[in-house]
Structures are given as structure tokens and as C-alpha cells.
C-alpha positions as CSV (number, residue, x, y, z in Angstrom):
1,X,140.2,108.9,73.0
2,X,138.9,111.2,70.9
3,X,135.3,112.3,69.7
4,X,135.7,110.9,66.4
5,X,137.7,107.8,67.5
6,X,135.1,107.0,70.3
7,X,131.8,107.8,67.6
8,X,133.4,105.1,65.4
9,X,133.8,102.8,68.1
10,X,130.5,102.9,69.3
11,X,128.9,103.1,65.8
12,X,131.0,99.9,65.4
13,X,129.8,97.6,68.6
14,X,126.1,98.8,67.9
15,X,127.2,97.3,64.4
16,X,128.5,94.3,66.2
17,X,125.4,94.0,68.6
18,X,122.8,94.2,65.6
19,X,124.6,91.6,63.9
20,X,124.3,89.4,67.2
21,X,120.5,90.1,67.0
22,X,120.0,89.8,63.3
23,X,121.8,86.2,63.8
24,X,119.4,85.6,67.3
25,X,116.2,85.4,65.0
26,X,116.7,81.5,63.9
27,X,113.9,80.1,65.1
28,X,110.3,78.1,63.9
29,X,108.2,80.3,62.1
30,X,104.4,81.1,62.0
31,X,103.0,82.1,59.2
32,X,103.3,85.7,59.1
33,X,107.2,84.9,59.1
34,X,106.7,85.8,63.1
35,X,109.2,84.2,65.8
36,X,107.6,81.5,67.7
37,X,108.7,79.1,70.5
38,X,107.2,75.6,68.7
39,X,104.7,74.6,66.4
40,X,103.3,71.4,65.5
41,X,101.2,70.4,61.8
42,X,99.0,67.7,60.6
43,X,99.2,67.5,56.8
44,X,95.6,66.3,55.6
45,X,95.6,63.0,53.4
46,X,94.2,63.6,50.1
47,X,90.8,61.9,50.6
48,X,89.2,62.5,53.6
49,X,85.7,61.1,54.2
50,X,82.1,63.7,54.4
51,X,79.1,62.1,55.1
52,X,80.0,58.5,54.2
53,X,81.5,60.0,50.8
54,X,84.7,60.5,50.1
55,X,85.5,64.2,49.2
56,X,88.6,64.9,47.2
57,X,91.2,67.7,48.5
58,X,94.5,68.7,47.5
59,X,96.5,66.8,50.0
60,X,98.2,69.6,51.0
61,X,95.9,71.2,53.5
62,X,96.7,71.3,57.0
63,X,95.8,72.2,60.8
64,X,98.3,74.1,62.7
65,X,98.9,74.9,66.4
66,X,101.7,77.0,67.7
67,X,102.9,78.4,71.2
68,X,100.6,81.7,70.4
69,X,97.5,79.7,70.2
70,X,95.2,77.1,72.1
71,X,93.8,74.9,69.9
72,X,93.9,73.8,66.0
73,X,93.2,75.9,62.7
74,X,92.8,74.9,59.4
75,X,95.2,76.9,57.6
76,X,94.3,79.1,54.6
77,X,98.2,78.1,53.0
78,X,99.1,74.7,51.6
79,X,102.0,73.2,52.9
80,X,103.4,73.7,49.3
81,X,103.5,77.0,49.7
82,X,106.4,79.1,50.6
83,X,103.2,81.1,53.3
84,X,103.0,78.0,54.9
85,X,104.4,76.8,58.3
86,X,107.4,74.9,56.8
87,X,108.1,77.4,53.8
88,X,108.6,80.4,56.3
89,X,110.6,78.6,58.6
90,X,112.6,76.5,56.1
91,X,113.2,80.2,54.3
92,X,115.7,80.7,56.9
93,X,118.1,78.1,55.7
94,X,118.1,78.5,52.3
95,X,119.0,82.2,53.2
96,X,121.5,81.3,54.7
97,X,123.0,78.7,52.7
98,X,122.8,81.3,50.2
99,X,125.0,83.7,52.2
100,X,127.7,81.3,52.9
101,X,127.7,82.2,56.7
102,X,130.4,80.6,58.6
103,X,128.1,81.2,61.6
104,X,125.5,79.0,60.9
105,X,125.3,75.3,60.4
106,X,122.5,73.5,59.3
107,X,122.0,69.3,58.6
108,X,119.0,68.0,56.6
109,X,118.1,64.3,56.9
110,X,115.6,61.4,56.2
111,X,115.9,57.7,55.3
112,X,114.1,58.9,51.6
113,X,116.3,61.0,50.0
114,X,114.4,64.0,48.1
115,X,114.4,63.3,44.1
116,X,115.3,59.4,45.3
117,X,113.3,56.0,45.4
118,X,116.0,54.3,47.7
119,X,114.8,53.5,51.2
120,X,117.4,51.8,52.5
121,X,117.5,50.3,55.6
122,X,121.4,51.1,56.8
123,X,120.5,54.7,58.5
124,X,117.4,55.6,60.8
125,X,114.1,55.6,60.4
126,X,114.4,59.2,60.9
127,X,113.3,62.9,59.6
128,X,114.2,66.5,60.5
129,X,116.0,69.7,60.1
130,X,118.4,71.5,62.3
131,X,119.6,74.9,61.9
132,X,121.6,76.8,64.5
133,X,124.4,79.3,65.3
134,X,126.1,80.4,68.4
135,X,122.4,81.8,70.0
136,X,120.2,79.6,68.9
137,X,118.3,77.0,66.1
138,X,115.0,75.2,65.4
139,X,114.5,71.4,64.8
140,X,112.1,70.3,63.1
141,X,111.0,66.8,63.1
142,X,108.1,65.3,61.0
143,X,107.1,62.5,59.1
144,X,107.3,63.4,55.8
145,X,109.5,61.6,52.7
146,X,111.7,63.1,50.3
147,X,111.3,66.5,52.2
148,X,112.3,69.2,52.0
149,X,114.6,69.9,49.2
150,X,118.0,71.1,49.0
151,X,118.7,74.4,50.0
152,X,119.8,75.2,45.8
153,X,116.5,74.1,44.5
154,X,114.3,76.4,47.5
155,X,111.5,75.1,48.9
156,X,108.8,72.5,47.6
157,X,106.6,69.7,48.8
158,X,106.9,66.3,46.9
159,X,104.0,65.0,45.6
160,X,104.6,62.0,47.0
161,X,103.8,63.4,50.2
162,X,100.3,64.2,49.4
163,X,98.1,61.3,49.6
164,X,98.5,60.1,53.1
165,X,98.2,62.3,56.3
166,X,101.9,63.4,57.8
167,X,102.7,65.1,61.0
168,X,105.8,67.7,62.7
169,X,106.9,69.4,65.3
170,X,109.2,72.7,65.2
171,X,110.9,73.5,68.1
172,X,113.4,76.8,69.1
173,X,116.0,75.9,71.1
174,X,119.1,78.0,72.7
175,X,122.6,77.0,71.8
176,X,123.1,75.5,75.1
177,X,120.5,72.4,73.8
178,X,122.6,71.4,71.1
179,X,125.3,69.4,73.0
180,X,122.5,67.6,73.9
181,X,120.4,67.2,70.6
182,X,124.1,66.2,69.1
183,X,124.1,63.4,71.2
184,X,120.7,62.3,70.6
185,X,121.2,62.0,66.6
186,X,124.3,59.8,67.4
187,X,121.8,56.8,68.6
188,X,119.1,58.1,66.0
189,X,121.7,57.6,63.1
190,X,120.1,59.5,60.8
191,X,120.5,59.6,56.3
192,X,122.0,63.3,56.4
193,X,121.6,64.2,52.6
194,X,122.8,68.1,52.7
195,X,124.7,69.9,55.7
196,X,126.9,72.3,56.6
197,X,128.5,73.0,59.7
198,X,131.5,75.3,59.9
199,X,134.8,74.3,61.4
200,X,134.2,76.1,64.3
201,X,131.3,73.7,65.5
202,X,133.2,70.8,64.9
203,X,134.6,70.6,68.4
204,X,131.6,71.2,69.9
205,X,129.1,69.2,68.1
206,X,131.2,65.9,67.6
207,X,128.7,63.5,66.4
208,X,126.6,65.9,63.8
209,X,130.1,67.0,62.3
210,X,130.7,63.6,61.5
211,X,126.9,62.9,60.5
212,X,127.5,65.8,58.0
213,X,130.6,64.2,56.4
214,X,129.9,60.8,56.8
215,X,132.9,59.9,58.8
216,X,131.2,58.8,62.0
217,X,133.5,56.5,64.2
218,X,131.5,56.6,66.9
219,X,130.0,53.4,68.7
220,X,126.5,54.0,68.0
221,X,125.6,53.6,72.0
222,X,122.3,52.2,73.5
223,X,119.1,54.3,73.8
224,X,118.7,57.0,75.9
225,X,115.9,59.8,76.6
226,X,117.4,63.4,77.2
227,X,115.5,66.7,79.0
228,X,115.5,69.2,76.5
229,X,114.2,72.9,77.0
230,X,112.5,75.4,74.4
231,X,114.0,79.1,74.3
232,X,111.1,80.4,76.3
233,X,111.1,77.3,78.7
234,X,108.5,74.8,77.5
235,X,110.5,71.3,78.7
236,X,110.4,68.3,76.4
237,X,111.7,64.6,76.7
238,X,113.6,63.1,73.5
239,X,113.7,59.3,72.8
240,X,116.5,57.9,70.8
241,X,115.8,54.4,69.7
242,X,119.1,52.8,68.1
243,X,119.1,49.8,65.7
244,X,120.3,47.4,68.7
245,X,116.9,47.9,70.6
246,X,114.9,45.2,69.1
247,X,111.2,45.9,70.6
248,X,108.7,48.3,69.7
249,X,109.4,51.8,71.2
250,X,105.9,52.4,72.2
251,X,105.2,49.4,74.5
252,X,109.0,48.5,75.6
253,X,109.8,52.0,76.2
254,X,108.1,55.3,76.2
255,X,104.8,53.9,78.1
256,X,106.8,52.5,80.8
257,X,109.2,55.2,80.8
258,X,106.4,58.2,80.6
259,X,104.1,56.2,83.0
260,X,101.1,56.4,81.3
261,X,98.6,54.0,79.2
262,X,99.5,55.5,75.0
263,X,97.5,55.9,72.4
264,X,99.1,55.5,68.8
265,X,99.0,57.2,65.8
266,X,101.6,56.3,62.9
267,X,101.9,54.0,59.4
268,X,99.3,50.7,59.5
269,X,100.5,48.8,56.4
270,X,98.9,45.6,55.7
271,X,100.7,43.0,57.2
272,X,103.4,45.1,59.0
273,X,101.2,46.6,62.0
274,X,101.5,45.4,65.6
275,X,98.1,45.0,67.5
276,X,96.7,46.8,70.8
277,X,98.8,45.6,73.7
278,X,98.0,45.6,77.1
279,X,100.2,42.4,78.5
280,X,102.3,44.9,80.4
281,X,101.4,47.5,83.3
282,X,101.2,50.3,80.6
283,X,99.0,50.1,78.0
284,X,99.1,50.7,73.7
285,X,96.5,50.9,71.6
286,X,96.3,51.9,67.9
287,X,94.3,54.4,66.7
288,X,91.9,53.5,63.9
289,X,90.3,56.8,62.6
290,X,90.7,60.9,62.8
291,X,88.2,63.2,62.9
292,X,88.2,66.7,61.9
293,X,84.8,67.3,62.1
294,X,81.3,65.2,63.2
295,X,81.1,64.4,59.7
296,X,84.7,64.3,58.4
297,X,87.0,61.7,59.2
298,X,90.0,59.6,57.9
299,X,91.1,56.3,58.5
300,X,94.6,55.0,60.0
301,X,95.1,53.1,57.0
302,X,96.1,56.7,55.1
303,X,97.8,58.4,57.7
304,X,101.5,58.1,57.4
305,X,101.6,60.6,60.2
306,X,103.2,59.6,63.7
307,X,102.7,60.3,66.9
308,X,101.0,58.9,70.3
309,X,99.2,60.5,73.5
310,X,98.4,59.4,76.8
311,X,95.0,57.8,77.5
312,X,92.1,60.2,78.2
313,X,91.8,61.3,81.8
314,X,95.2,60.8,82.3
315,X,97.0,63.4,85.3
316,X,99.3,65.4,83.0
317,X,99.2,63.5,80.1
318,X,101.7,63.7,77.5
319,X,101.6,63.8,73.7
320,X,105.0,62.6,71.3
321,X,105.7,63.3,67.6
322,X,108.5,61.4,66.0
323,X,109.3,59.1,63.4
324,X,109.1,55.6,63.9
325,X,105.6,53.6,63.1
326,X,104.3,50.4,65.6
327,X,105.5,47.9,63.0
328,X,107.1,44.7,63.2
329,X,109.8,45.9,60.9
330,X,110.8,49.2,62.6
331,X,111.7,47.2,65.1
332,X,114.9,46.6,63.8
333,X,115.1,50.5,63.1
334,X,116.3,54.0,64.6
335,X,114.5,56.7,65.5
336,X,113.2,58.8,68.3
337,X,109.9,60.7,69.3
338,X,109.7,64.2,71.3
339,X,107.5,64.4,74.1
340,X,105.7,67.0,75.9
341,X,103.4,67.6,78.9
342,X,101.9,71.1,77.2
343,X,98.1,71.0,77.2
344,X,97.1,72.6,74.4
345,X,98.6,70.1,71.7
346,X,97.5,67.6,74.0
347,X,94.3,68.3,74.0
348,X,94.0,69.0,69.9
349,X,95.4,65.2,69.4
350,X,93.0,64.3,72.0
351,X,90.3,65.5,70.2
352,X,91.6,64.3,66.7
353,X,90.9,61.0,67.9
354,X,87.7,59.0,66.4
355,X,88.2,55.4,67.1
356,X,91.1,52.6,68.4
357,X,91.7,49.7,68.6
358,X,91.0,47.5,72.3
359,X,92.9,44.7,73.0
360,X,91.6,41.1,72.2
């Protein structure tokens, strides 16, 4: 081989192993447009109450917590922003959609469809984003309507989403996790509005393929809770709740399943909202106010965010986000929550937590 011939091939597999690290960076942003492992957000409802007065915000501030930090900040972006949490991680798949990469897939879905007033009841009670190639992804789940946009029109929050509180979670995971999370949004049957996942996924990822083109044959099977694993090793539990489990997630399910009594957070329309229940050996009670401060709080009643932890003075508690609320209704809905036993977003929903309600 000769000097020339062996230059070019090296020039060309240092070529090949930038473009491998280039494509490595998918993951959940912070916002400095840094690489983090996971990040979780509560979106602020637009009146939040000082002082027994209600003060008027924006509705799009927010507190943020991500695996570089310990506890809460309110963040000097609003989640409208493209400086925000979501903008800089959502950035990365409208770049990409842009470029046309056959080496990156990505599937956006939620039962309200961005620029639509249709919420049907025929798909999941479900949001998130997913985008991956062959090293690794983010997903993001949260709680948030009509969001986010289509990668053509770049990124935007809906103003729908600003009077009531709304929460997420953004995790990085390696390739390896997606069999796994493929599996998941089989039973979670989600409304995918925009996708795209190259041909060469399709073999791998069975049930997402089919999501994306709305061919799904599959027998949507019963529910099931998966191990999953961030990219630097913080584990997680995943709950997929299909249609055919006919019980409220919270009591049937994850208490029992996580051992632990659960304190819920989610949607408390009028009407529509289960009580405190402690009739079996794990206990869940509803959350009636947040707190942000001594003398700032919200009420339950305008949080549309939802997510649950274990009672105080639990041994390794855990703390969910999802997106299914304790109603009577959503009983006959998909959806799933993720769990975690990390203690630092543990203890900032912990000390979110104003008032709930006991059981009669």
C-alpha cells in the first residue's frame, strides 16, 4: 500500500468515525444545547396564587431538574422558546428531518393533534417524542396537548398549553433500549401524527414502523412494565396500560406493583376525578395543591400535569411521570408512566407537595 493510498484511507475512516460521533450526540438537551442523561420540567399554570392573591404569569415559566443538578430551578427561558429545555432538545429533530438522514428515525405522537380540536378516543391517552439512530435517542414523554409541532413548521408551544400546569420527562437511551421501548408503544397505542423511520429499522422496530404508517396488525397484548436503562446507567420501570385494563393504573397497578403507598398528581376535572383510596394494602391519594414557595401555591384543579410519588418516609421511594390522569374515564384508556428510584427528582416532587387528599 502506498503512502498516498494509505493517507487517503486513514483520512477516510477518521471521516467515517466523526460521522459515527457526530450521529452519537442524539440525546435530551439542557439548556446550553449541552448532552445530558435525563431531564424532567414542570410547566407553571398561568395563575399561580401569592399571598392569598392571584398573580398573573405568562404560563410559560417553568422549573427544571436534570442529571447535572440536585434540586429545582426556575428557569430564566419560557418553554416557548427555542433556549428552553424542549426547544434545544426538540432542535435535533427538526435538523434532522431537514437533512433527510436515512439514519435517523424519529415518531411524534399524542391523542390531540397539534393545529387540531379532535380528541378522539380510538388511540392512547398518550404523549411523547422518540428520536434515535443506530447509537442512540431520547424520549420524551410529557403531558402537554397539541405539542410539539411538525418538524416543517420548527418549534412552538400552543397556547393552549398555557393555562394549566404540564409536566415531562426526557430521557437518553442507547440503541439497545429501543426493542424494548418498541414494545412498550405497542400496548400504549399511541395517535402518531408525523414519523419517519427508514427502511432499515423496519425489521428491528416492528411495532413503531407500523405505528408510523398506520398499518399496525398487531394484537394489541395485555399490560406489561419493562426495565429500561439511561445511557449513563440510571434504571427506570415503564408501565404500559392498554385499553383492555379497565381499572385505574394507580391503585390496580403501579402501587401494588412498586410496593409503596402513591401520591398523585394529574387532571382533577369536575365530575371525572376518583377519590383517595386506601381499600387495598397500597395506598393513593390525590394531591390537592403545589407549592413553589411559602407564599406561592397552585391548586390541583389547574394542573394538567401528571405524575405520582411514593409516600414520605418511604425506603427508596419512587417518583413516575406519564400520561394518564386518576379519572373514571381514563379508565377505559392507554397509556403508561416512567418510574424512577433517583433521589433528586424525588425529593423536588416531594417538596412540590402542599396538600392531599386523606381517605374518607
Amino acid at each position: 500500500m502506498t503512502a498516498r493510498l494509505l493517507n487517503t484511507s486513514l483520512a477516510l475512516l477518521c471521516l467515517g468515525l466523526f460521522e459515527v460521533l457526530k450521529a452519537a450526540k442524539i440525546s435530551c438537551r439542557n439548556e446550553e444545547g449541552e448532552a445530558v442523561d435525563w431531564f424532567t420540567f414542570y410547566k407553571l399554570p398561568r395563575q399561580v396564587k401569592r399571598q392569598d392573591k392571584d398573580s398573573g404569569e405568562t404560563g410559560l415559566e417553568y422549573l427544571y431538574l436534570d442529571s447535572t443538578t440536585r434540586s429545582w430551578r426556575r428557569s430564566e427561558q419560557l418553554m416557548n422558546a427555542t433556549g428552553s429545555v424542549l426547544g434545544r432538545t426538540l432542535h435535533q429533530l427538526y435538523k434532522a428531518h431537514t437533512s433527510k438522514s436515512n439514519n435517523t428515525a424519529y415518531l411524534m405522537y399524542n391523542d390531540g393533534v397539534p393545529k387540531s380540536m379532535n380528541y378522539g378516543s380510538k388511540y392512547g391517552h398518550t404523549k411523547g417524542v422518540l428520536l434515535w439512530n443506530r447509537v442512540q435517542g431520547f424520549w420524551l414523554i410529557h403531558s402537554i396537548p397539541l405539542f410539539p409541532p411538525i418538524p416543517g413548521e420548527g418549534y412552538d408551544y400552543p397556547p393552549t398549553g398555557r393555562r394549566n400546569g404540564q409536566s415531562g420527562i426526557c430521557i437518553t437511551f442507547k440503541y439497545n433500549q429501543y426493542e424494548a421501548i418498541d414494545s412498550q408503544l405497542l400496548v400504549c397505542n399511541p395517535n402518531v401524527y408525523s414519523c419517519a423511520i427508514p427502511a432499515t429499522f423496519h425489521q428491528t422496530f416492528i411495532h413503531m414502523s407500523q405505528l408510523c404508517s398506520k398499518s399496525s396488525s398487531s394484537e394489541i397484548p395485555g399490560r406489561h412494565v419493562t426495565k429500561l436503562q439511561s445511557a449513563q446507567g440510571q434504571n427506570f420501570l415503564h408501565f404500559a396500560k392498554p385499553n383492555s385494563f379497565l381499572d385505574d393504573i394507580f391503585a390496580a397497578w403501579m402501587a401494588p406493583q412498586l410496593k409503596t403507598h402513591l401520591l398523585a398528581e394529574t387532571w382533577q376535572r369536575t365530575g371525572q376525578e376518583l377519590p383517595s383510596n386506601c381499600s387495598l394494602p397500597y395506598h393513593v391519594y390525590n394531591i390537592k395543591a403545589i407549592k413553589l414557595s411559602q407564599k406561592a401555591y397552585f391548586t390541583s384543579s389547574q394542573d394538567h400535569s401528571k405524575w405520582c410519588i411514593s409516600q414520605k418516609g418511604t425506603k427508596n421511594p419512587w417518583t413516575c411521570i406519564g400520561d394518564i390522569n386518576r379519572s373514571a374515564s381514563q379508565a377505559f384508556r392507554s397509556g403508561g408512566f416512567i418510574c424512577t428510584q433517583n433521589q433528586h427528582i424525588y425529593r423536588a416532587f416531594q417538596g412540590l407537595i402542599l396538600s392531599y387528599e386523606k381517605c374518607v
